[in-house]
Steps between C-alpha positions, in 0.01 A plus 500: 500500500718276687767279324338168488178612304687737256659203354201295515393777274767510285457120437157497410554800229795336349759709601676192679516186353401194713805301500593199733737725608251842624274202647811406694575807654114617557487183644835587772393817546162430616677223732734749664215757515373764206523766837831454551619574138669827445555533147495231227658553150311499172676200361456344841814433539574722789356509837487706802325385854444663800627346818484618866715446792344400867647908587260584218734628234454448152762363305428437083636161344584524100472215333630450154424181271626351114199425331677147595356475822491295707769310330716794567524604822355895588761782558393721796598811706364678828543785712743284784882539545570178320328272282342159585593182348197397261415140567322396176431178258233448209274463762581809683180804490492828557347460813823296609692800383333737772493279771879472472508895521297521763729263700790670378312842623429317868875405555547954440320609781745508770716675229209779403392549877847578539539730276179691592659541857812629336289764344219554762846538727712734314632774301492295155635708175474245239326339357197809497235249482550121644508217272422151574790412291752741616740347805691775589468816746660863483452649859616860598700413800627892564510857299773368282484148485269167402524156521374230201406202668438170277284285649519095487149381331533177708614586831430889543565548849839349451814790471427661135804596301554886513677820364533814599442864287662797656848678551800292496517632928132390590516160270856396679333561845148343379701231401701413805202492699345269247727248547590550902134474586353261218554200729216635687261406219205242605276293278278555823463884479324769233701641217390850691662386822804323391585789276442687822763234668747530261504899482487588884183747399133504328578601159255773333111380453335570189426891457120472547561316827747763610272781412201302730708475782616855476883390463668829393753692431802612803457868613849538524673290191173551271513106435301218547779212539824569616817409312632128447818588726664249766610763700088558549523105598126377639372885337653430202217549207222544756186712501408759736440397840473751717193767486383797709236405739337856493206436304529807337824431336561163443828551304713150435860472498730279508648463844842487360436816380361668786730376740778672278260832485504467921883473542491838294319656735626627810185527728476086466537260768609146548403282727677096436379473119234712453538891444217742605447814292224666300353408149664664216156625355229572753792513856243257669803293760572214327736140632723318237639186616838482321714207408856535677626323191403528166 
């Protein structure tokens, strides 16, 4: 039974009284739309609609009245990172009520679209599930360290504020290279690819995306990422880039890593910056270009 003809019902068996103020609110709530209406209170005085953004997503406006109204103004909440200032007199509706959301919810999208790239993009920890009220990111940036990102509702792509979680070491260094490279920071870029900017390196995709692109662990340091270090420079937090071209094998490393595992070796040769030798796991000849500076 939907909502509208459940308290037509309840009318006609006397279970709500016909006041001027029920007509009232029938009477708004068939204006705004009886599909639209989420939930509406026994008493009638509260009221929850259903409103959807031009991306589709669904965001739920509650709606709270004194049996005053419409002398007294509504009270309302939503699902947004800050509330929107309720225009109302004693001529205001409901209806005007959910137009002004859905304005307010038409000035978010830049802000929402950005934070679905943030989390299409990367590594996020918290919050588990995304909420349209929630302005804030926790990305894994390395094994031991995250960054919380707070994002500005009405300019997104502008610098957000940030901390750093991690070791006193790795949150010093994070830190330094925060503020040395945040001039590079454009309105005119992604968040992915101004984070990108900023760091010198991708930072880690979401775990299902790693696992689809077959991003694993190093054969030789058993990690996915190296560590935050500046004496890694460029490296520094990266995934494995390097991987065995015999089909058979396929092992990833790091090529930090198995440039170190090459010096060991005494049957390697180098030639300028890359050493020749053999992979680690299946001997198949293998090339490492090498940085001469880390």
């Amino acid at each position: 039974m939907d909502v509208s003809k459940k308290f037509a019902d309840q009318s006609s068996c006397g279970q709500l009284m016909p006041t001027s103020f029920s007509r009232r609110i029938y009477s708004e709530v068939e204006e705004v739309g009886w599909e639209h209406l989420v939930k509406l209170g026994e008493d009638l005085t509260f009221l929850s609609f259903r409103v959807m953004d031009t991306k589709g997503r669904v965001h739920i406006l509650e709606i709270t009245l004194d049996e005053t109204y419409p002398k007294c103004p509504p009270s309302v909440s939503a699902d947004v990172p800050y509330n929107f200032s309720l225009e109302c007199s004693s001529h205001s509706n409901l209806r005007d009520v959910v137009q002004q959301f859905q304005k307010h919810v038409d000035k978010l999208q830049d802000f929402w679209s950005t934070l679905d790239d943030i989390d299409r993009s990367f590594w996020v920890t918290d919050p588990k599930h995304s909420h349209c009220a929630t302005s804030y990111r926790q990305i894994k940036i390395g094994n031991d360290c995250s960054i919380i990102l707070s994002i500005n509702a009405n300019d997104p792509l502008s610098l957000p504020e940030c901390r750093f979680l991690g070791s006193d070491t790795t949150v010093n260094f994070l830190r330094d290279i925060w503020k040395r490279n945040c001039k590079r920071w454009t309105k005119d870029k992604s968040f992915p690819e101004n984070l990108a900017r900023v760091f010198d390196t991708q930072l880690p995709q979401p775990p299902h995306v790693q696992k689809n692109e077959e991003q694993v662990e190093c054969g030789i340091c058993y990690a996915q990422y190296l560590p935050i270090d500046d004496e890694l420079g460029a490296k520094s937090g990266s995934a494995t880039d390097y991987t065995c071209e015999n089909g058979n094998c396929n092992r990833a490393f790091h090529s930090v890593c198995l440039g170190d595992w090459l010096r060991s070796i005494t049957t390697t040769r180098q030639s300028f910056d890359v050493l020749f030798g053999n992979c680690p796991y299946c001997s198949d000849p293998i090339a490492v270009k090498i940085s001469t500076k880390k």
